[in-house]
C-alpha positions in Angstrom: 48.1 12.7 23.5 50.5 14.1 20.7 49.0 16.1 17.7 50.5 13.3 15.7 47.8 10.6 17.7 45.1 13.0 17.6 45.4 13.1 13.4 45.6 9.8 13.4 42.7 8.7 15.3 40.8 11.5 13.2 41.5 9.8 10.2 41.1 6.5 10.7 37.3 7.7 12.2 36.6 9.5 9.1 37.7 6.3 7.0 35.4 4.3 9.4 32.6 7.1 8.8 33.4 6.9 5.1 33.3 3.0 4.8 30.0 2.6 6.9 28.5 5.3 4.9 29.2 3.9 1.6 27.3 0.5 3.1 24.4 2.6 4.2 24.0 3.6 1.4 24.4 0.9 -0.9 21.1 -1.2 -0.2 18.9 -0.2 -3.2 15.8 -2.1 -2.7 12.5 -0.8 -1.0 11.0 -2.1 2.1 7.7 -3.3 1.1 4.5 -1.0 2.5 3.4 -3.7 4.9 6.5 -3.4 6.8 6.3 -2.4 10.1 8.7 0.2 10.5 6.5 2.2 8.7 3.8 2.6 11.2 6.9 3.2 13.7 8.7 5.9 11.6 5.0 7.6 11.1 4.7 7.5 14.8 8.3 9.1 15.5 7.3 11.7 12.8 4.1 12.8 14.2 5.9 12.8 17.5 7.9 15.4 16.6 11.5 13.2 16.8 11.7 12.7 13.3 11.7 15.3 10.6 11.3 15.2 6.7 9.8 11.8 6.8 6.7 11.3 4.6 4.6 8.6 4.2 2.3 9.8 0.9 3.9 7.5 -1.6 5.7 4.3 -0.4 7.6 1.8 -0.6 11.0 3.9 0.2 14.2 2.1 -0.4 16.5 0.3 2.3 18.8 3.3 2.4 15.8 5.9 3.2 14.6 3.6 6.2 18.4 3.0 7.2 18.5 7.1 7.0 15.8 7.4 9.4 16.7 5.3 11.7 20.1 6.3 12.5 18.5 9.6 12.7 16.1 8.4 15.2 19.1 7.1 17.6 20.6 10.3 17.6 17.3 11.2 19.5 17.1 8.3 21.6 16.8 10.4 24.7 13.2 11.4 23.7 12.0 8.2 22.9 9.9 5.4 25.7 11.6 2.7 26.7 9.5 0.5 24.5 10.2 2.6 21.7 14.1 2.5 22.0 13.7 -1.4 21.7 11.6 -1.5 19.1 14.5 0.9 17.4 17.2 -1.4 18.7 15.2 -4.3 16.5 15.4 -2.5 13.7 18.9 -2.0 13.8 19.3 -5.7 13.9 17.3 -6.1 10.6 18.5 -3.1 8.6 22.3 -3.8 10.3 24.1 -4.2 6.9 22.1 -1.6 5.6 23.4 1.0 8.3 27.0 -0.8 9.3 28.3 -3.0 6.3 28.4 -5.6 8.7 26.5 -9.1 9.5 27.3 -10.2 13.2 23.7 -10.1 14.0 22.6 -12.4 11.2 22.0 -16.0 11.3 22.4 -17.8 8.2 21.3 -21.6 7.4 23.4 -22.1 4.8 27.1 -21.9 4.6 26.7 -21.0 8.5 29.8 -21.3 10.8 27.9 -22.8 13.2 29.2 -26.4 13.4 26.2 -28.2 14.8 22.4 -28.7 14.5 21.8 -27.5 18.0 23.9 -24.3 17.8 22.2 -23.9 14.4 19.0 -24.4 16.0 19.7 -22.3 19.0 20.2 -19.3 16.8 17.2 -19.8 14.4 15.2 -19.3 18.0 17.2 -16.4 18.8 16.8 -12.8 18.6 19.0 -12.8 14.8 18.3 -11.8 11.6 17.4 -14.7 9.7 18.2 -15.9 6.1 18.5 -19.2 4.6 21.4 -17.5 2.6 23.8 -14.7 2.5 26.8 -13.2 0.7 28.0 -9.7 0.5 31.1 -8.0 -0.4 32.6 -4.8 -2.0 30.6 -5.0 -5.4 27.3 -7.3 -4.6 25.3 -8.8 -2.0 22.2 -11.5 -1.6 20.0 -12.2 0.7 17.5 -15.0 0.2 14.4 -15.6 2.9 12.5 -18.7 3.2 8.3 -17.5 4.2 6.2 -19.9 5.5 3.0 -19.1 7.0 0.2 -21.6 8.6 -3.5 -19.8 8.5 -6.9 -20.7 9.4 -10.0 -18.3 9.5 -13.8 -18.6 10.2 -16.7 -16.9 9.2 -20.3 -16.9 10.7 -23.2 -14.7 10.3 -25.5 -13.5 7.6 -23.3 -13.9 4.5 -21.8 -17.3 4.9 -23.3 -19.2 7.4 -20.8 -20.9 9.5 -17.8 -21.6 7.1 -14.0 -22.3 7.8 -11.1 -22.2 5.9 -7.5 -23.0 6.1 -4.3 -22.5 4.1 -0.6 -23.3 4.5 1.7 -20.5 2.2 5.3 -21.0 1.5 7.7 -18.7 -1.0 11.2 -17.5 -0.6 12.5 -13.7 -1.1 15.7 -12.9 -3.5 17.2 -9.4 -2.8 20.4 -7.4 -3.1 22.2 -4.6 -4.4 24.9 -4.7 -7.5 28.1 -2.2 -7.2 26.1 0.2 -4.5 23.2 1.4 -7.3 21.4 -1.5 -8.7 19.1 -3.1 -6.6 16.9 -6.5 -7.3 14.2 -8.3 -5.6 11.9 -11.1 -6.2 9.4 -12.4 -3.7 7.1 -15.7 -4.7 4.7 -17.8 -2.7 2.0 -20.0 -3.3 -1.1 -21.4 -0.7 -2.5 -24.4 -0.7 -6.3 -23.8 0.9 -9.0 -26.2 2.7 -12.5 -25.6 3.4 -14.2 -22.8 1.8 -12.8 -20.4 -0.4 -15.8 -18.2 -0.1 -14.3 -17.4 3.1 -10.9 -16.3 1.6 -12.5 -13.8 -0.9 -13.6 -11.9 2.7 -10.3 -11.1 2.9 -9.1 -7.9 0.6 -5.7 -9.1 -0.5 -6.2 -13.0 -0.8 -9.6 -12.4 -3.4 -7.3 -10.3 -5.9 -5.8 -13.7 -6.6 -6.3 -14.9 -10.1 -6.4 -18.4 -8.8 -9.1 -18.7 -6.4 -11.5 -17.8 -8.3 -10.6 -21.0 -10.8 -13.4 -24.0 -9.2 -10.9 -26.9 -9.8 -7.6 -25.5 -8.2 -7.4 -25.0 -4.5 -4.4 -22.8 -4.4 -3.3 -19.2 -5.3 -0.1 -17.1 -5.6 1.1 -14.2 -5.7 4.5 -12.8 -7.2 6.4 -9.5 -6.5 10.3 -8.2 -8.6 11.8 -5.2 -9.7 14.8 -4.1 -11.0 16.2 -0.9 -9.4 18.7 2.3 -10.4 19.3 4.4 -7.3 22.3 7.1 -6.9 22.1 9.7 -3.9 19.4 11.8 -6.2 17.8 10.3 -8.8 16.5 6.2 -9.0 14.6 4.5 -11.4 13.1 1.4 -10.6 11.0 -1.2 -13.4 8.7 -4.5 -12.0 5.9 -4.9 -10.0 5.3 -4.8 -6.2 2.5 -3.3 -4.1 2.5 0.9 -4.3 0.5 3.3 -1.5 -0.3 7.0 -2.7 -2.2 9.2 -0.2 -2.1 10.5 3.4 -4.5 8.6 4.8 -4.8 6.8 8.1 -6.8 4.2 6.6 -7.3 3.7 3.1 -5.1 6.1 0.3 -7.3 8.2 -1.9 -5.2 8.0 -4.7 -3.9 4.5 -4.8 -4.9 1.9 -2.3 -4.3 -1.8 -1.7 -7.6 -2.7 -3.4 -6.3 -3.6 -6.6 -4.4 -6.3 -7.5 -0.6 -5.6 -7.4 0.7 -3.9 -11.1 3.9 -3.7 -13.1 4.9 0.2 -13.7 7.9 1.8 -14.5 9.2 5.1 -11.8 11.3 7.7 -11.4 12.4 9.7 -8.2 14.7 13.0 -7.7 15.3 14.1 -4.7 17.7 17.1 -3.2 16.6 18.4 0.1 13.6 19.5 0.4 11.8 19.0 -3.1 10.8 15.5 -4.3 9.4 14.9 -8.0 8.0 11.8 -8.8 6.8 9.6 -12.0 5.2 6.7 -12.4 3.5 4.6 -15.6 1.9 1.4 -14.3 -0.1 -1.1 -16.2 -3.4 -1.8 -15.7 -6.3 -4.2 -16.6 -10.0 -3.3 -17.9 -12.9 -5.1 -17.0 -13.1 -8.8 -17.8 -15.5 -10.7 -19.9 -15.1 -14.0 -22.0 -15.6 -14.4 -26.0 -16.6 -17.4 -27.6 -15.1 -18.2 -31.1 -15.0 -21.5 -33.5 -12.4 -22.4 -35.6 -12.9 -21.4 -39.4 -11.8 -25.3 -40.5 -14.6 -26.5 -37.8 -17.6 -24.1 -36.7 -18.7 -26.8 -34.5 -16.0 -26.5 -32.3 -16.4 -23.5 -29.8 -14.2 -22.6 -27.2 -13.6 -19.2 -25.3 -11.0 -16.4 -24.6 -10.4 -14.3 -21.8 -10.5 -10.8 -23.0 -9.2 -7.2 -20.6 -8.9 -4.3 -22.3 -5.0 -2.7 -22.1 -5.1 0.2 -19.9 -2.9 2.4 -18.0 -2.0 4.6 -15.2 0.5 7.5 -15.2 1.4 10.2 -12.9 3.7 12.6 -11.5 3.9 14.2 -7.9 5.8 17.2 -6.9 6.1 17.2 -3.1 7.7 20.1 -0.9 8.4 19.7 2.5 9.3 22.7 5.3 10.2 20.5 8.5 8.6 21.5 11.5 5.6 23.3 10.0 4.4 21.3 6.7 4.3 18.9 4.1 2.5 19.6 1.0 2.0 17.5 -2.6 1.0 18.3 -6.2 -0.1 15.4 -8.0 -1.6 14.7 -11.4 -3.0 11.8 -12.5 -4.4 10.1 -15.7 -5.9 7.0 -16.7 -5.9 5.6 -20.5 -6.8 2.3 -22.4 -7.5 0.7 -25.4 -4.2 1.3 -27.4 -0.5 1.1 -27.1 1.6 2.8 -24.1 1.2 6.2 -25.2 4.5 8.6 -24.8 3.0 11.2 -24.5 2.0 9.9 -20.9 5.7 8.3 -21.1 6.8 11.3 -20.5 8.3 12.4 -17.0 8.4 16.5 -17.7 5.3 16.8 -19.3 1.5 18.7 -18.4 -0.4 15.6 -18.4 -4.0 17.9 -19.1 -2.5 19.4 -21.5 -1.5 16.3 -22.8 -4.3 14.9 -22.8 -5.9 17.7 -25.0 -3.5 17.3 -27.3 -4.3 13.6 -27.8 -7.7 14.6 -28.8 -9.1 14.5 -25.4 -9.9 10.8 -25.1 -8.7 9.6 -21.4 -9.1 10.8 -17.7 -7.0 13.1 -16.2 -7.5 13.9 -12.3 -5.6 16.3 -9.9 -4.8 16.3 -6.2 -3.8 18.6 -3.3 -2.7 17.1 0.2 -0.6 18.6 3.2 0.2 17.7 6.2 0.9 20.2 9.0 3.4 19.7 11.8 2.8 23.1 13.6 3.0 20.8 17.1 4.4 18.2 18.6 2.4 15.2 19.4 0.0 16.2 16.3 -0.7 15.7 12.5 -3.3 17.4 10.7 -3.3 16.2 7.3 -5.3 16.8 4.4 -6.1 16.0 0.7 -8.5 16.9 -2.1 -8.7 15.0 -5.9 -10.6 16.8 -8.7 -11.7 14.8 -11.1 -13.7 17.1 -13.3 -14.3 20.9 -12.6 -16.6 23.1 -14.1 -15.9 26.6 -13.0 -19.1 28.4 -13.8 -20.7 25.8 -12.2 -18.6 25.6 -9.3 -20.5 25.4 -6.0 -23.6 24.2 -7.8 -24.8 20.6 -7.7 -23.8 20.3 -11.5 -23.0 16.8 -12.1 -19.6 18.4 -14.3 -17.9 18.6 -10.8 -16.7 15.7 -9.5 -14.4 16.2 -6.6 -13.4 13.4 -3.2 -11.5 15.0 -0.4 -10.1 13.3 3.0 -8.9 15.4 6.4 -7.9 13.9 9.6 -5.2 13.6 12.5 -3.6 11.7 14.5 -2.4 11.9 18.0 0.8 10.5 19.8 0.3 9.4 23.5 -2.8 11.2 24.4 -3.8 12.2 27.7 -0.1 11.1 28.6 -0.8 7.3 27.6 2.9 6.1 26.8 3.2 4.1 23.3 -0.2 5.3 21.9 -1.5 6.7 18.7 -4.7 7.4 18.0 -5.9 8.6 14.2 -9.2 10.0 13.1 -10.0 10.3 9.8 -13.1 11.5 7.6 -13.4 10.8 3.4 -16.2 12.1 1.4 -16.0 10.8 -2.5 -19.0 12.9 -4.1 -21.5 11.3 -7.0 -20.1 10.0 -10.3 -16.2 10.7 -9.2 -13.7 8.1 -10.7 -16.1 7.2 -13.2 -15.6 8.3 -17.0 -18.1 8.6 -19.8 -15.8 9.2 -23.1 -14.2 5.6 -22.8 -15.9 2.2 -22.0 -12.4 1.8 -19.6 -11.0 4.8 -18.5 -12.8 4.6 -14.9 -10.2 4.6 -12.3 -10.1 1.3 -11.7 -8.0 -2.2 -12.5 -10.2 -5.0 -13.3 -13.3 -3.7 -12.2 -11.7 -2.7 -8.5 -11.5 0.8 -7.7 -7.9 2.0 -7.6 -8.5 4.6 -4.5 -10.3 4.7 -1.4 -12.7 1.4 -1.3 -16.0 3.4 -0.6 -16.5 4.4 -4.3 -18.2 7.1 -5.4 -21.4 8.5 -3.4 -20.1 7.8 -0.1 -18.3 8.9 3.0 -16.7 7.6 6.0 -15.7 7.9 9.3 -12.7 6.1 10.4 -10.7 5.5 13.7 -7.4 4.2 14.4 -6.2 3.1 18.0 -2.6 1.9 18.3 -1.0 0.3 21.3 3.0 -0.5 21.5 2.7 -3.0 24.6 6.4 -3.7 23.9 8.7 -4.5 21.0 7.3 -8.2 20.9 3.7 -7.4 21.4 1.6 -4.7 19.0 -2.4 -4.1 18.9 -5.0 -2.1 16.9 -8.3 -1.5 17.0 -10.2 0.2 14.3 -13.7 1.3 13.7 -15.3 2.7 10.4 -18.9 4.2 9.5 -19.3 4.1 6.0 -22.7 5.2 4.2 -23.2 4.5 0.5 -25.7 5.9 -1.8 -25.9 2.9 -4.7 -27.4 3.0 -7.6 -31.0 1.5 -7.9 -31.6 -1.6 -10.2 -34.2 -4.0 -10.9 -34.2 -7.0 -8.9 -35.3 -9.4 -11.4 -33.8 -7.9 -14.6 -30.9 -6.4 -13.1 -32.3 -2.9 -15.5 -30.7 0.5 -13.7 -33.3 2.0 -12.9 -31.9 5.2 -11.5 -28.2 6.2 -11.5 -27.0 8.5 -8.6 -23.4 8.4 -9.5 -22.9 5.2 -7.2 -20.4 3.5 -9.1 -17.6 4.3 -10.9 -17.9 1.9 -13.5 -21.4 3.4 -14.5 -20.8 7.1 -15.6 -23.4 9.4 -16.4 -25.7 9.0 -19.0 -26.4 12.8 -20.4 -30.1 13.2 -21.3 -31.0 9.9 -19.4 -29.5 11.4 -16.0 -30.2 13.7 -14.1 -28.0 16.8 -14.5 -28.0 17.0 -10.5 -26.5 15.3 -8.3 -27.7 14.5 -4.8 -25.1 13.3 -2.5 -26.1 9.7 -1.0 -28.9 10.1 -2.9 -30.8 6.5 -4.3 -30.3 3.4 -2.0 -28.3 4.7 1.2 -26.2 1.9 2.6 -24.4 1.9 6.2 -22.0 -0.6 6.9 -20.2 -0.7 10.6 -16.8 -2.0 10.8 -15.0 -2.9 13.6 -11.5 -4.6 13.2 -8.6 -5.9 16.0 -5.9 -6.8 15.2 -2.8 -8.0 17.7 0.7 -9.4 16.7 3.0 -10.5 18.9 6.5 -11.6 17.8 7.5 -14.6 19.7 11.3 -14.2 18.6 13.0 -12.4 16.0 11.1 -13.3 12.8 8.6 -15.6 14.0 5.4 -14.1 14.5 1.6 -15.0 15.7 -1.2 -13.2 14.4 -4.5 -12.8 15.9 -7.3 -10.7 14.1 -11.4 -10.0 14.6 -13.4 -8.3 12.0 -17.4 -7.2 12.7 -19.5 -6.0 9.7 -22.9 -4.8 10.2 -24.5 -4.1 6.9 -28.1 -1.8 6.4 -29.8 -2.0 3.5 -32.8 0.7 3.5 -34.3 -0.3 0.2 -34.3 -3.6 0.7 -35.2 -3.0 4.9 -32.5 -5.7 5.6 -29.7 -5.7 8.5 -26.9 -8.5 8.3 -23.9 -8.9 10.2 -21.1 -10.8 9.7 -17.5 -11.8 12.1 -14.8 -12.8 10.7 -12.2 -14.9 12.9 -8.2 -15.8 12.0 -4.9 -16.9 13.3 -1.8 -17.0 11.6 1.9 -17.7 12.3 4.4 -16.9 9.9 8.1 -17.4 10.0 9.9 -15.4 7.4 13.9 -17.1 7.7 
């Protein structure tokens, strides 16, 4: 072959290299954090296949999964045969992410197919589905179609025997403007039979504003964002469902217990260092006003009321690959005025701050890491001051309020292919996330705490068993040992009668409290959970759900023992 040929060939592969870069990098939106390829990219990272990949703040964006990916088939050599088809999936759905290109996609409308059975025959195929797509140079669209078909059932202690059912349908609008600004909007709405009791069991469905209203029998939920991303910095301004923390099981620092928040964020990245910001938007704790109208005092009528409060934050994370991960966060909750900018700011001290407002809000700190010293292993841990009193450090002085979580996980243990397996242990001590200066600076939203969901008072054990059968077919198994030490009240006044710091939205009372604190002190509580959960993908975007839930419930005040089981089914087609 002539030099000539050989410069030729060179250049048109660096053109090719150039043109599918560009595309990779030209998907702006995030992935949202229920997304299954991150529990697969977590499992490649602790693995040891998969480097610079962290998991403490998510969603990433379409472009940092596509990243990953492409890394991950580099590597394909050290990967299980289940795992390289999971991976080969993935390339199917994040294909115009990572190639430009949409030969894998099937596409209702506007489709080239000419007929309703080769139209059908492709939406029961193994493509990427969409009821709509266009892409080119400058934009591109995607628009999904969800429909999901759920029933669930609930016997024991609690409810009784008690079913419910509920058919949920939405559509998903995404895509990325001149390679930087990316948009999404996700909508659905359910309309439920049977018992909506049963339906506030489940975490997500009860932060719906709807279900708690006696004469509807529906509820929604909506997610968008706008989106500013270049190769280091992005912006991003909407709402959609944020995870901040290391842990296996629930995040200390922001969780899914809340209901989903509008916020405003920044990221820079280069390399190694990450810095983050984020201002989010919260609610206080409800309650209803009554007023009459001056022209007619007769005439009563009521008014929601929630304070205005908010969240604000900045992380600073460093990462060595191959030995560790480790994040500096601050945090600080404020309410009852305007969005202050102080708090606004993205290079600011946030304590500091704070004290220079006149020291009205809650300001927190936390520490985590995560080691990667070897292969196969994660050891990760985390620790969140909320208040600190140094000359009373190590003391049970009620002036240090501190929650901390350490665990690991395992890849394939004892040589079991396509296994994890995570343990994980959280202590949250008395009085943390609670806030005595401010009727609504508790770190909460609505009344629902915004970290781990034991509360204050209370640790946990957790356990995490995960089991790739194939690429169509996941499982897990999970099992948690909570204990609780509540606060004591009068059960036919509702009076507190003693507080042990076991709630967050009941600070303590100086001179009324003790100035001790007693870990699990006042009413201890265990609760056992045990949870299975299996999903099997029946073809590409079509999935069936099965899930179990057990929770056994000790009261030792009261000398009770309930237990509860929760049943469900679901299948959801997202096209």
């Amino acid at each position: 072959m002539s030099r000539a040929n050989v410069s030729v060939r060179l250049c048109g592969l660096i053109m090719i290299y150039l043109f599918v870069s560009a595309h990779a990098r030209a998907q702006t939106e995030t992935v949202p954090v229920s997304h299954p390829a991150y529990r697969f990219l977590k499992r490649m990272e602790v693995k040891g296949v998969l480097e610079r990949y962290n998991d403490a703040m998510v969603p990433l964006s379409r472009r940092s999964i596509a990243d990953f990916l492409t890394k991950l088939r580099e590597r394909g050599g050290e990967l299980t045969q289940v795992e390289r088809d999971i991976l080969r999936d993935f390339f199917v759905e994040f294909e115009y992410d990572i190639t430009g290109q949409t030969q894998n996609h099937h596409v209702l409308i506007g489709s080239s197919e000419s007929g309703v059975g080769e139209n059908l025959e492709d939406f029961f195929s193994e493509k990427e589905k969409f009821l709509y797509v266009y892409a080119d140079t400058n934009l591109s669209l995607f628009v999904d179609g969800l429909l999901t078909w759920d029933a669930r059932r609930s016997t024991g202690d609690a409810l009784g025997s008690a079913n419910a059912t509920f058919i949920q349908f939405g559509g998903r609008i995404r895509g990325t403007v001149s390679n930087h600004f990316g948009y999404f909007l996700q909508a659905t709405n359910a309309q439920f039979y049977g018992s909506r009791d049963v339906l506030r069991r489940d975490n997500l469905i009860s932060q719906a504003y709807t279900l708690n209203i006696l004469d509807a029998q529906n509820f929604d939920f909506v997610e968008g964002y706008a989106r500013y991303d270049t190769d280091i910095l992005s912006m991003q301004v909407g709402r959609e469902r944020m995870l901040w923390g290391n842990g296996f099981g629930d995040k200390l620092i922001l969780s899914d217990n809340v209901r989903v928040f509008d916020f405003i964020r920044g990221d820079a990245q280069y390399k190694s260092v990450k810095y983050s910001f984020v201002h989010a938007w919260l609610l206080g704790k409800g309650s209803t006003q009554k007023f009459s109208l001056p022209s007619d005092t007769s005439f009563k009528f009521s008014e929601p009321v929630n304070a205005d409060k908010y969240f604000a934050a900045h992380r600073l994370e460093l990462s060595f690959p191959e030995l560790f991960d480790v994040g500096f966060q601050e945090m600080v909750i404020y309410s009852n005025r305007s969005p202050d900018l102080a708090y606004l700011n993205p290079f600011t001290l946030l304590e500091s701050a704070q004290r220079s407002r006149e020291e009205r809000d809650n300001v927190l700190w936390a520490l985590d890491i995560q080691g990667h010293f070897v292969r196969g292993l994660e050891i990760q841990g985390s620790i969140l001051f909320d208040d600190i009193n140094f000359p009373k450090w190590g003391t049970n002085a009620v002036q240090n309020k501190y929650a901390f979580q350490v665990g690991g996980m395992l890849t394939d243990p004892a040589g079991l292919s396509n296994v994890s397996l995570a343990v994980e242990y959280t202590r949250i001590e008395p009085y943390t996330f609670s806030h005595d200066r401010s009727r609504d600076n508790d770190y909460g939203s609505l009344g629902r705490i915004l970290g781990h969901h034991i509360g204050s008072n209370a640790d946990s054990w957790f356990f995490r068993l995960d089991y790739f059968f194939s690429r169509k077919l996941f499982t897990t198994l999970r099992f948690e040992l909570q204990r609780e030490g509540n606060n004591i009240y009068d059960a036919a006044t509702d009076t507190l009668i003693s507080n042990v710091g076991g709630d967050f939205l009941q600070p303590h009372r100086s001179g009324r409290d003790s100035d001790t604190k007693e870990f699990l002190g006042g009413n201890l509580v265990k609760t056992y959970r045990v949870q299975a959960f299996v999903t099997y993908e029946i073809v590409n975007e079509i999935f069936f759900d099965l899930r179990y839930e057990m929770r056994r419930r000790t009261d030792s005040l009261a000398g009770t023992r309930t237990t509860d089981h929760d049943y469900g089914l679901a299948l959801r087609i997202d096209f």
